[in-house]
N, C-alpha and C positions, 0 to 999 in steps of 0.2 A: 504494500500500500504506500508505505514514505517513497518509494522507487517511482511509482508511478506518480505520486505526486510533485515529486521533485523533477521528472520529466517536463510536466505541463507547467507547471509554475518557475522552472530555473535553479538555479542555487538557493534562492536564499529562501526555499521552500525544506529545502536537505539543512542549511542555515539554522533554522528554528528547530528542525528535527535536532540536529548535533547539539544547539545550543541547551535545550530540554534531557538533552539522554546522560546517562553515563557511559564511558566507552570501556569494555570490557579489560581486566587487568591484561597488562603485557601490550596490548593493542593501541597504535597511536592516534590522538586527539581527531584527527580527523578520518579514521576509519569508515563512518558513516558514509561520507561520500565513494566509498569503494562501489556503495549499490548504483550509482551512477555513473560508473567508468573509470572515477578520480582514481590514481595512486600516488604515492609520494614522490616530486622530482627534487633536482636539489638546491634549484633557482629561480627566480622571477623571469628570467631574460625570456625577449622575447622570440619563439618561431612559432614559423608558418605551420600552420593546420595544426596547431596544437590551443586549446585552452588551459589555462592557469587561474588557480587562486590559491590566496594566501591565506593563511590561517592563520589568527591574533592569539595570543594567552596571555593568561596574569602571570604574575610572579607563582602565584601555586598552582600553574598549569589547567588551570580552567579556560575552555577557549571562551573570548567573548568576540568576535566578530569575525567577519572574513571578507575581502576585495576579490575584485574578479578581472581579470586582466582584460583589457579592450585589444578589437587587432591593428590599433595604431601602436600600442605597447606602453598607452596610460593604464591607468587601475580605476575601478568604480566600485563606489562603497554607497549601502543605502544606511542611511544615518538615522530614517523614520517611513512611517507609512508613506510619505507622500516626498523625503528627503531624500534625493540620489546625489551624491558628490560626483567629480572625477579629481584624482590626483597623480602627481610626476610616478611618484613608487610605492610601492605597499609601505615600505617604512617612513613615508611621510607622516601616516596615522600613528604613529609610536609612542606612548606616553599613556600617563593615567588613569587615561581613559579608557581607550582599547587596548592596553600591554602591546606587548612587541610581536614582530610576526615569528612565529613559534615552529610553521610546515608552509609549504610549497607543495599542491598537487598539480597533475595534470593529465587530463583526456585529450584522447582527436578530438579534433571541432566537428563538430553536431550538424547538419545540416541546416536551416533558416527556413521555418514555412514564412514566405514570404506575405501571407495573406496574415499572417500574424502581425508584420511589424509598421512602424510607422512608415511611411513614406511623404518627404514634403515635396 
């Protein structure tokens, strides 16, 4: 069910999932998105036909947020319901707030129903 929903919603559907759950001992913070293709890489940088996101944690390794890399090789982070940012690198967000980025996944890129997105 979170697999599917995280499908039709994006990341930050698997987001709320991770953010909610505990991850099993021995298993790293962002395991949960394995149901989605994610596995662990060892950088932000950016290539072709690859998605990236980062994963934040606190100091006692609770994740609290995650960025999603764009394919210009910004980062976007949704800050609230209706708040999407863009910034230069995941570790722009670093501090108190969101803790530091903590993992680095990454899938193919997904194909785009285009009848899904905006177009101006």
């Amino acid at each position: 069910m979170v697999a599917a929903l995280a499908r039709a919603a994006g990341v930050a559907a698997v987001d709320r999932f991770l953010l909610a759950s505990q991850h099993p001992a021995g298993s790293h913070p962002g395991a949960a998105f394995g149901t989605v293709g994610f596995e662990l890489c060892s950088d932000g940088s950016l290539e072709h036909g690859v998605e990236k996101i980062a994963l934040y944690s606190s100091d006692r390794g609770e994740v609290t947020h995650t960025a999603r890399q764009l394919p210009s090789g910004n980062w976007t982070s949704k800050l609230g319901p209706n708040i999407d940012i863009m910034h230069p690198t995941p570790e722009s967000l670093n501090g108190p707030g969101y803790g530091s980025v903590s993992h680095f996944l990454q899938r193919q890129a997904q194909a785009v129903n285009v009848s899904e997105t905006e177009i101006s």
